[in-house]
KOLLUMKE-315993 format. One line per 2 residues: for each residue x, y, z of C-alpha. Coordinates in Angstrom, 1 decimal. Example, Ala and Ser with C-alpha at 12.3 -4.5 7.8 and 13.67 -1.06 7.14 Angstrom:
12.3/-4.5/7.8  13.7/-1.1/7.1
! end
This chain:
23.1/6.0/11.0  19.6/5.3/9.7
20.0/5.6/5.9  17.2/5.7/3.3
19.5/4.8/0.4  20.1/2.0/2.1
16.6/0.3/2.2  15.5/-2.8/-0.1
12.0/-2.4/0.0  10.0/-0.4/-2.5
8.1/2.6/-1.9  4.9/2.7/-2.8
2.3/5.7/-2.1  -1.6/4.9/-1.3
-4.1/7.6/-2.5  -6.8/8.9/-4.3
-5.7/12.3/-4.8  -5.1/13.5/-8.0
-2.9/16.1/-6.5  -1.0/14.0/-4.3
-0.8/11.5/-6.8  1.4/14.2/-9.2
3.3/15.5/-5.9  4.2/11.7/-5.0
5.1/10.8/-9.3  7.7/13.8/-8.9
9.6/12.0/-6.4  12.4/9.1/-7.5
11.9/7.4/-4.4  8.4/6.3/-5.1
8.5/3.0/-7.3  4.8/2.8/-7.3
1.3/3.7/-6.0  -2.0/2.4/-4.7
-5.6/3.5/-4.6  -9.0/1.6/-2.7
-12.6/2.6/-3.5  -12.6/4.5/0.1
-9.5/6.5/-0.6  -11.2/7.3/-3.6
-14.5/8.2/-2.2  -12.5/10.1/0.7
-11.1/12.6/-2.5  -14.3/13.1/-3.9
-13.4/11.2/-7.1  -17.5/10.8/-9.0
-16.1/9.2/-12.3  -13.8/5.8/-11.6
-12.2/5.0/-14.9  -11.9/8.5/-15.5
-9.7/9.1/-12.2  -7.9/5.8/-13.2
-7.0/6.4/-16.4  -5.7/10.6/-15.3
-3.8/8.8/-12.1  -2.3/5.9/-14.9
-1.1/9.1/-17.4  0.8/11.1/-13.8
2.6/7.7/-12.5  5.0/7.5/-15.8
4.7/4.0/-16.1  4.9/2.8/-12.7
2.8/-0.2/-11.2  -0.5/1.0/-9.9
-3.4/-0.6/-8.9  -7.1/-0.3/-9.1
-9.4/-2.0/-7.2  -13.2/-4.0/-8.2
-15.9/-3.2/-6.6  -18.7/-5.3/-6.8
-19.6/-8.4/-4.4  -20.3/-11.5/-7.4
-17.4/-13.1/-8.6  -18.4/-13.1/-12.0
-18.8/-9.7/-12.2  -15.3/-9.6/-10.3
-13.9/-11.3/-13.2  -15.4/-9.2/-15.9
-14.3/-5.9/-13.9  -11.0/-7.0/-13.2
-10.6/-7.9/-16.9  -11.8/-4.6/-18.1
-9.3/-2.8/-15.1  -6.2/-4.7/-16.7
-6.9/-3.6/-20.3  -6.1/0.0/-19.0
-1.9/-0.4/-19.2  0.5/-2.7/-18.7
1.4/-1.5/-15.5  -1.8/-1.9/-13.5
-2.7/-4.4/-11.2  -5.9/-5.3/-10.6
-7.1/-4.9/-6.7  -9.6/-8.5/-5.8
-10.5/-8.7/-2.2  -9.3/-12.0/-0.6
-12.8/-12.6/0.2  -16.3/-11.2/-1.0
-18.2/-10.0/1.6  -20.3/-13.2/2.8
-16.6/-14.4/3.6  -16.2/-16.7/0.8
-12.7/-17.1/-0.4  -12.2/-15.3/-3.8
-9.4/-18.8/-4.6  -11.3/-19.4/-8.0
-11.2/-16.1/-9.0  -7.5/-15.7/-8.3
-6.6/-18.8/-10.0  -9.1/-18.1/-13.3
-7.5/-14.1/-13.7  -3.7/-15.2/-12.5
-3.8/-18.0/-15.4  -5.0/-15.5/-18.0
-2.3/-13.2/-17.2  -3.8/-10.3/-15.1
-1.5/-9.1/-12.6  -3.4/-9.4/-9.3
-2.9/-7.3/-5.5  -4.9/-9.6/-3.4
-6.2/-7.3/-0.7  -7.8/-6.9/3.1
-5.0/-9.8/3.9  -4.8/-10.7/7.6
-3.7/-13.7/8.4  -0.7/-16.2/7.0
-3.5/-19.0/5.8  -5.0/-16.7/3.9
-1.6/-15.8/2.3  -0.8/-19.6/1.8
-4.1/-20.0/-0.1  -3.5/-17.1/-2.2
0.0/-18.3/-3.0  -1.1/-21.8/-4.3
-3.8/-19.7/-7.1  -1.0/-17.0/-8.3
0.2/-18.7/-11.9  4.1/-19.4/-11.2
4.8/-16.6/-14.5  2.3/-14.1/-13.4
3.4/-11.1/-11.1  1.2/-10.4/-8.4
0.7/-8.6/-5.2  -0.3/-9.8/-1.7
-1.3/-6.8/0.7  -0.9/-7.8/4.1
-2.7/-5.4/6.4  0.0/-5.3/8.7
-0.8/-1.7/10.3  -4.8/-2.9/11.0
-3.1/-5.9/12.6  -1.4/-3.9/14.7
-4.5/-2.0/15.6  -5.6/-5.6/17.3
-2.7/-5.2/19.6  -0.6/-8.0/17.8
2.6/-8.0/16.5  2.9/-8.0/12.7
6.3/-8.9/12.4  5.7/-12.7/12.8
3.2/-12.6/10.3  5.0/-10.4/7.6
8.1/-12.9/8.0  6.2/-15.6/7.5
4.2/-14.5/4.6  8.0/-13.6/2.7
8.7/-17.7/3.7  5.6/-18.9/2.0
5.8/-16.5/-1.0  8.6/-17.8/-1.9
7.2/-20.6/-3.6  6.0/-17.8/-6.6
9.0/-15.7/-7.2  7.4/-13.3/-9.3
4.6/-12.6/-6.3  5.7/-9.4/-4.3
4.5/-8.7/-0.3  3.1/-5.5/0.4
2.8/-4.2/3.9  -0.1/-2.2/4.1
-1.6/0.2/5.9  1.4/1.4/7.6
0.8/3.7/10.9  4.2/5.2/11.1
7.4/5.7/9.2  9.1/2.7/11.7
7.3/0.9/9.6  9.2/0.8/6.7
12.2/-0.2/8.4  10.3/-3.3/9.7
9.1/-4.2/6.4  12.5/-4.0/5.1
13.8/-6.3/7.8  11.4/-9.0/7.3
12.5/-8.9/3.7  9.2/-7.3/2.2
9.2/-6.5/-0.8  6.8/-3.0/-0.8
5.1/-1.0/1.7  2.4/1.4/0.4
1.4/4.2/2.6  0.0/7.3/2.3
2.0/11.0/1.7  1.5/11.9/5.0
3.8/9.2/5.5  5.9/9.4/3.1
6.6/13.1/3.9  8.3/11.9/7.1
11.2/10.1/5.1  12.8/14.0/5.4
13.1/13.1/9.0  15.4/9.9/8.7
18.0/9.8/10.4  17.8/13.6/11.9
19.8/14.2/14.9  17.6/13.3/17.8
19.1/16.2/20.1  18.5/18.8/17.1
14.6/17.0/17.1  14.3/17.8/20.5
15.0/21.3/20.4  12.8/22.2/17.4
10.2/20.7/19.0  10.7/22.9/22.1
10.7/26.0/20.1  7.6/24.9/17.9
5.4/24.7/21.0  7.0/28.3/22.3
6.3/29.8/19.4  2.5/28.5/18.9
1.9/29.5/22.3  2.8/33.1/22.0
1.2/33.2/18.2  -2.1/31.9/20.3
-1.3/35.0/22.7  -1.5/32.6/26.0
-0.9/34.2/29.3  -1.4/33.5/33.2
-1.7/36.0/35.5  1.0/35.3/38.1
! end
């Protein structure tokens, strides 16, 4: 029997919504959350540190990041510095490259050293995760998001990948895996069997954890009578 209780990896929920960001803090199965400028744009949020620092006060406490946004890595720096100061419980988001493709390694190494609690993101492939590995500082947490739902998208199977980013990481204990961008709730499952530490995903998602485990027969027949029902709610007919 499929069994929630029994999964090792964390939960973590990926949003922008203020709303769903209180829905998702009310639930004990949620050890953290995420946010991206796009999620964010996709809510409508105008005012960044003011979202930030309303999402920080509904989370309780509970890791959360929040991502830079601009394309120099000195500005990087002096964003990601200013994102930290916000609590002790955010991680700041730094892309694992700008967007002319250079590696962000420098900037990794310089904020990891001084103590910032990174989540590398737009992760793809394991070289970039080994590079990213040898920055982290040995004492600093940090996060490596593997996209493991857009490499799916490319028709290849994450699962490799995923396992050998956990091998790798191991060489910084205190660095934690995220599989990101999930694109179902099998998903989690496979994260938890690679030995990932987190999947982030969004409440759409996460609402599906209500499902685990139900009987398949049971599944079956509500789906029957869902379609019955919407069809004579529509009014349907055929003359026959």
């Amino acid at each position: 029997m499929i069994d929630v209780k029994g999964l090792k990896i964390k939960l973590f929920a990926d949003g922008a919504d203020l709303a769903g960001i209180a829905e998702m803090a009310a639930n004990p199965l949620i050890k953290g959350f995420t946010t991206n400028p796009t999620l964010m744009r996709k809510a409508g949020v105008a005012d960044y540190q003011a979202f930030a620092l309303e999402a920080l006060r509904l989370v309780g406490g509970r890791p959360i990041s929040f991502e830079v946004f601009v394309d120099d890595f000195d500005e990087m720096e002096k964003q990601a510095l200013e994102i930290a100061s916000w609590g002790q419980n955010v991680y700041v988001k730094v892309p694992v490259m700008n967007t002319k493709g250079k590696f962000s390694g420098h900037l990794i190494r310089r904020l990891s050293l001084a103590r910032v609690k990174l989540n590398v993101t737009a992760v793809m492939t394991p070289d970039q995760v080994r590079m990213i590995t040898e920055c982290l500082a040995p004492d600093t947490a940090a996060i490596i998001s593997v996209f493991a739902g857009r490499i799916a998208d490319t028709g290849r199977d994450p699962m490799p990948m995923m396992h050998e980013a956990v091998r790798v990481m191991k060489a910084r204990p205190k660095a934690e895996l995220i599989w990101a961008s999930p694109r179902e709730l099998l998903n989690v499952f496979q994260g938890d069997s690679v030995g990932c530490h987190i999947i982030t995903a969004t409440n759409d998602i996460l609402k599906k954890l209500s499902l685990v485990g139900k009987d398949l027969g049971t599944y079956s027949l509500d789906t029957v009578k869902m379609f019955y029902e919407d069809a004579q709610a529509a009014g349907y007919s055929i003359k026959t």
